[in-house]
C-alpha positions as CSV (number, residue, x, y, z in Angstrom):
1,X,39.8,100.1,109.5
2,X,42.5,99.0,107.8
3,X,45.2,102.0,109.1
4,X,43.7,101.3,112.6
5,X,44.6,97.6,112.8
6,X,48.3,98.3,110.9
7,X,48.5,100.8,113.7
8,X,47.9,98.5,116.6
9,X,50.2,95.7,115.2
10,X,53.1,98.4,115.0
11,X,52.3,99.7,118.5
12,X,52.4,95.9,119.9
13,X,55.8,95.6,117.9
14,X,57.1,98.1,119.6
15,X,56.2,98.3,123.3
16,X,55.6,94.1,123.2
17,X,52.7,94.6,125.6
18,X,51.9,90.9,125.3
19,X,49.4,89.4,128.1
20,X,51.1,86.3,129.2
21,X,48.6,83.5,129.8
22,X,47.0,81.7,133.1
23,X,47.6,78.5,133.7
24,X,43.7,77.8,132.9
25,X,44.3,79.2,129.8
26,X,47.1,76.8,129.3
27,X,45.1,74.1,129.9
28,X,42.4,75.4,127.6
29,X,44.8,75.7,124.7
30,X,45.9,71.7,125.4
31,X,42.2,71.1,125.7
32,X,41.8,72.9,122.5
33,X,44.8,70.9,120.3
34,X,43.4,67.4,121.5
35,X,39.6,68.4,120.5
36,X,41.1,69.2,117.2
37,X,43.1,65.8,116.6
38,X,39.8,65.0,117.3
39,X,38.4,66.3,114.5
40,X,41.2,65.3,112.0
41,X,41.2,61.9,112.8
42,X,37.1,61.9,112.2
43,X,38.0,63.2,108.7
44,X,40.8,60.8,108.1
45,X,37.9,58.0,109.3
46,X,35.7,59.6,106.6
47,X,37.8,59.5,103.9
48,X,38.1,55.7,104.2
49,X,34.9,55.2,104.7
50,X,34.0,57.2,101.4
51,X,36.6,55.0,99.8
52,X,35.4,52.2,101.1
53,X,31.4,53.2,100.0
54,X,33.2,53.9,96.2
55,X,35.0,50.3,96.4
56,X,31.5,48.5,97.3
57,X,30.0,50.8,94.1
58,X,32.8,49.0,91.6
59,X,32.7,45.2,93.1
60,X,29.4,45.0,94.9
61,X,27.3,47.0,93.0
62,X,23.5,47.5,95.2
63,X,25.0,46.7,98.9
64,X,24.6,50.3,100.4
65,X,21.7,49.7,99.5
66,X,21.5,46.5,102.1
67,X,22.8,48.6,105.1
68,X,22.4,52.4,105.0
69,X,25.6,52.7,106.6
70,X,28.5,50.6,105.3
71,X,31.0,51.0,108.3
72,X,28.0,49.6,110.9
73,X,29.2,46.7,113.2
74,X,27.0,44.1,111.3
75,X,27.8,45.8,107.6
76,X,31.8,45.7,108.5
77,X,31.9,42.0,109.6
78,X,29.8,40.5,107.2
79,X,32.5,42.4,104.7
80,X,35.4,41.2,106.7
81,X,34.5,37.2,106.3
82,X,33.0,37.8,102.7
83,X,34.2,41.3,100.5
84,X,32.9,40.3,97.7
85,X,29.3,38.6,96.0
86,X,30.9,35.3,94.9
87,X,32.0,35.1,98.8
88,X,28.4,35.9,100.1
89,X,26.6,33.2,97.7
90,X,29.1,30.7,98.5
91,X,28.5,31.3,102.4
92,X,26.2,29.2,104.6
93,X,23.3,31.3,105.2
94,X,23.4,30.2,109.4
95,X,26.9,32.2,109.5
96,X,25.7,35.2,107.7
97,X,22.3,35.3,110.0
98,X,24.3,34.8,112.8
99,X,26.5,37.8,112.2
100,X,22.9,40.0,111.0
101,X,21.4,38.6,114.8
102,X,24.2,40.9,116.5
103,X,21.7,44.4,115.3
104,X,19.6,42.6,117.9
105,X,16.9,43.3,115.7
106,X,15.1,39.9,115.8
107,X,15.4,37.0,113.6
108,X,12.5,37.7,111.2
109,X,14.8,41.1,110.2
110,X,18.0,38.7,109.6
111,X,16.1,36.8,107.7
112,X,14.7,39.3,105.2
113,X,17.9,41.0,105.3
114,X,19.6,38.2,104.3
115,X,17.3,37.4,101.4
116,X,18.2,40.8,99.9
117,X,21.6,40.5,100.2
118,X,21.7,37.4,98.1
119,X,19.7,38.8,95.5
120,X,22.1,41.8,95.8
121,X,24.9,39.7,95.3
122,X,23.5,38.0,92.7
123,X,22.7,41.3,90.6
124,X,26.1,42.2,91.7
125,X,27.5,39.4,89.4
126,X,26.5,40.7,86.6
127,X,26.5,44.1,86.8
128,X,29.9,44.6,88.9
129,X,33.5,44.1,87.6
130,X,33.9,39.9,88.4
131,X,37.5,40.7,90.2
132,X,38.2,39.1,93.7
133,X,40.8,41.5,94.2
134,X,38.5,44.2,94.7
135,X,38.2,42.4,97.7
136,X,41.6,43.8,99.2
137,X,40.6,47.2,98.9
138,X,37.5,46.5,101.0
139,X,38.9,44.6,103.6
140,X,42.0,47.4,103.8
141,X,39.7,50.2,104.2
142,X,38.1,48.5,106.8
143,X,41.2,47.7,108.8
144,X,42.3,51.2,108.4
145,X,38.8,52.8,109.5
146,X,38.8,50.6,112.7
147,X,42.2,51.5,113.7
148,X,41.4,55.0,112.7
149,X,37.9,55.0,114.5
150,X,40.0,53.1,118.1
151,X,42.1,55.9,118.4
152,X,39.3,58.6,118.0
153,X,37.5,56.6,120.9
154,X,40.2,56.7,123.0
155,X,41.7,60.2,122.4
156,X,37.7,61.5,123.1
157,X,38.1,59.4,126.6
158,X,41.2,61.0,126.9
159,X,39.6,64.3,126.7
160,X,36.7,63.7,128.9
161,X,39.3,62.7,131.6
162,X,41.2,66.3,131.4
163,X,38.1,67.8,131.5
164,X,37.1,66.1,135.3
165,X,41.2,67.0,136.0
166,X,40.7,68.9,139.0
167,X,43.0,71.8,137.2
168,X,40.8,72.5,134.6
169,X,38.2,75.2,135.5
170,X,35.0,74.3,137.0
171,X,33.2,76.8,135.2
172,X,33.8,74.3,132.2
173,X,32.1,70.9,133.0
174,X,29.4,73.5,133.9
175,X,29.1,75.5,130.6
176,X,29.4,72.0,128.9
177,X,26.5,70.6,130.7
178,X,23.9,74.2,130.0
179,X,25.0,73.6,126.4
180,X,23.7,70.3,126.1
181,X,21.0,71.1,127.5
182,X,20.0,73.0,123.8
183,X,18.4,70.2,122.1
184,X,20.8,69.4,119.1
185,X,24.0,69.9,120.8
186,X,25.8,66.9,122.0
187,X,28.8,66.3,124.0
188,X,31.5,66.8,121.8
189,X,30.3,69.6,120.5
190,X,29.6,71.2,123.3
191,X,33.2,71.1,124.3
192,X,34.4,72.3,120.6
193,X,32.3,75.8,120.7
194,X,33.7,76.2,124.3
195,X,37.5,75.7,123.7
196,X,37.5,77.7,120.7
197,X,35.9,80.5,122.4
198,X,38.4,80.3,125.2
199,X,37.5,83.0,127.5
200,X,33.5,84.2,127.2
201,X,35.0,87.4,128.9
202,X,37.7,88.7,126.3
203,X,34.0,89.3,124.0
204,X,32.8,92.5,125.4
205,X,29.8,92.2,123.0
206,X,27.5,89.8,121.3
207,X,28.2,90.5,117.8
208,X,32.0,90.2,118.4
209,X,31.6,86.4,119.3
210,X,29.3,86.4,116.2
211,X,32.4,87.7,114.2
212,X,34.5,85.3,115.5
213,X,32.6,82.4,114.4
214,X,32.7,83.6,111.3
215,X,29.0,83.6,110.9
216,X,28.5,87.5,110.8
217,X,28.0,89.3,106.9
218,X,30.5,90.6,105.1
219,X,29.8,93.3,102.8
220,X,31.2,93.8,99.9
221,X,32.5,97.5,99.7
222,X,35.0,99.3,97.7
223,X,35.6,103.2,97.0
224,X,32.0,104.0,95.7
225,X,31.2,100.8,94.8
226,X,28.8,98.5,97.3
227,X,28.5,95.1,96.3
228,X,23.8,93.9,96.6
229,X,25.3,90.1,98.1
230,X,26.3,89.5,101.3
231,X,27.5,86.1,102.6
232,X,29.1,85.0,105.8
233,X,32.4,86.8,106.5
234,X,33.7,82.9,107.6
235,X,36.6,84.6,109.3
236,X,37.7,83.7,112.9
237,X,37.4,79.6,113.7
238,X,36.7,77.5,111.2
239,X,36.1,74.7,113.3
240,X,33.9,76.4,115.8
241,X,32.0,77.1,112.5
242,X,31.7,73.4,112.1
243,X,30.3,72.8,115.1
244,X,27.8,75.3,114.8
245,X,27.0,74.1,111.2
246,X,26.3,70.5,112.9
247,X,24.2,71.9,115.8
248,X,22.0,73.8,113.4
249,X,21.4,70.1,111.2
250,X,21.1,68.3,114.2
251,X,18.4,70.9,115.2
252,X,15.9,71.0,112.4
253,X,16.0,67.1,112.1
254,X,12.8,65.2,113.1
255,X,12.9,61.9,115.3
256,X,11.6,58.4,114.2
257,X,8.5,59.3,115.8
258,X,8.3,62.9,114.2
259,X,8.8,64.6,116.9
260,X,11.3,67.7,116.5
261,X,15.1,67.8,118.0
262,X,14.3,71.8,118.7
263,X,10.7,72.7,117.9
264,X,11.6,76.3,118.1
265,X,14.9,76.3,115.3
266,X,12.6,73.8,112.9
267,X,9.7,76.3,113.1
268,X,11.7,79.4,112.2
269,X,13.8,76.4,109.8
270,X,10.5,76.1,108.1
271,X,9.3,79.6,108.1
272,X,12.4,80.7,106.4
273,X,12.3,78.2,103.6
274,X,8.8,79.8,102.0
């Protein structure tokens, strides 16, 4: 295998038969670079979000436990005005269950909400480090994250305009749309396992486009020796791999109601775990 693909690498050396791309395949590869800023930015978000969640562990010991996510519009602005327990006890409660009233989840919920976030602060007091200065950390993370999460936002509007450019193939918005039509695979996804595939026809079989995710096994083989584990080869693209990873969690999850995203991967999810 190995003398076969040395011998094809020599033979493009030397007669440089190189297949010069299309214009659609132009505009694929751009499509392709701006899905992956994409991507990096989102990690760039999470790592300040992370930082942000270790920050709140040190000053404000108990609030993730207030608001399951941190970085949620109601979380972020109650943090903004008051980053750190003192600041939440010393508030007047009207201003903090006016900022709970924008979930739109009634005023019963602000209300109970805001009971455990005073008795979370007032834990906090005791069991967290007693410095205001935490307090910069928090409200730079923030500031960071937003910024971070704008220009996410706009780049994906961005993208979703090139897509509706008349010189991107049609073919596209119309693979997009039978792919989310797979419960658990979502817009941006969507558009991920397509760009990083390219061109469905340069795959002349199924298993290759397996291999190129990176999700086929590799066997471990040497001389005489054949290795009893085999794990994903994770060759090919690593971030059509991710996307792939997220579809399959997004798949086996269960709605508030219990009802399954994809009935058919959570069965054979389930059946696989006994």
């Amino acid at each position: 295998m190995i003398e076969n693909d040395a011998l094809s690498i020599a033979r493009l050396g030397k007669f440089e038969d190189i297949k010069v791309s299309s214009d659609s395949d132009i505009n694929i590869f751009t499509l392709k670079l701006l899905v992956r800023d994409y991507y990096k930015l989102i990690d760039i978000r999470s790592g300040f979000k992370k930082k942000l969640s270790s920050t709140l562990c040190i000053s404000f010991s108990g609030y993730k436990n207030i608001f399951s996510d941190t970085c949620g519009y109601v979380s972020i602005n109650i943090l903004k005005k008051y980053p750190y327990p003192q600041a939440v006890l010393s508030a007047p409660m009207q201003d903090i269950i006016d900022i709970l009233l924008c979930s739109k989840k009634g005023l019963k919920w602000a209300e109970k909400k805001y009971l455990k976030l005073i008795e979370c602060a007032k834990d906090a007091q005791i069991i967290s480090l007693p410095s205001s200065m935490l307090s910069v950390s928090i409200t730079t993370s923030i500031a960071l994250y937003e910024a971070i999460d704008a220009q996410a936002t706009e780049l994906l509007n961005k993208i979703e305009s090139f897509i509706n450019n008349n010189e991107m193939p049609h073919t596209l918005s119309q693979n997009i749309s039978l792919l989310m039509s797979i419960p658990g695979i979502g817009y941006i996804t969507a558009i991920t396992i397509l760009v990083e595939i390219g061109g469905i026809d340069k795959f002349v079989t199924p298993k290759q486009l397996v291999a190129f995710f990176g999700v086929d096994p590799a066997v471990n083989e040497s001389g005489n020796f054949k290795g009893d584990k085999v794990k994903m080869s994770k060759r090919g693209t690593r971030l059509g791999r991710r996307a792939l990873y997220a579809v399959a969690l997004a798949s086996i999850r269960t709605k508030r109601n219990g009802e399954a995203t994809n009935p058919v991967l959570l069965k054979y999810y389930r059946s696989e775990e006994r």
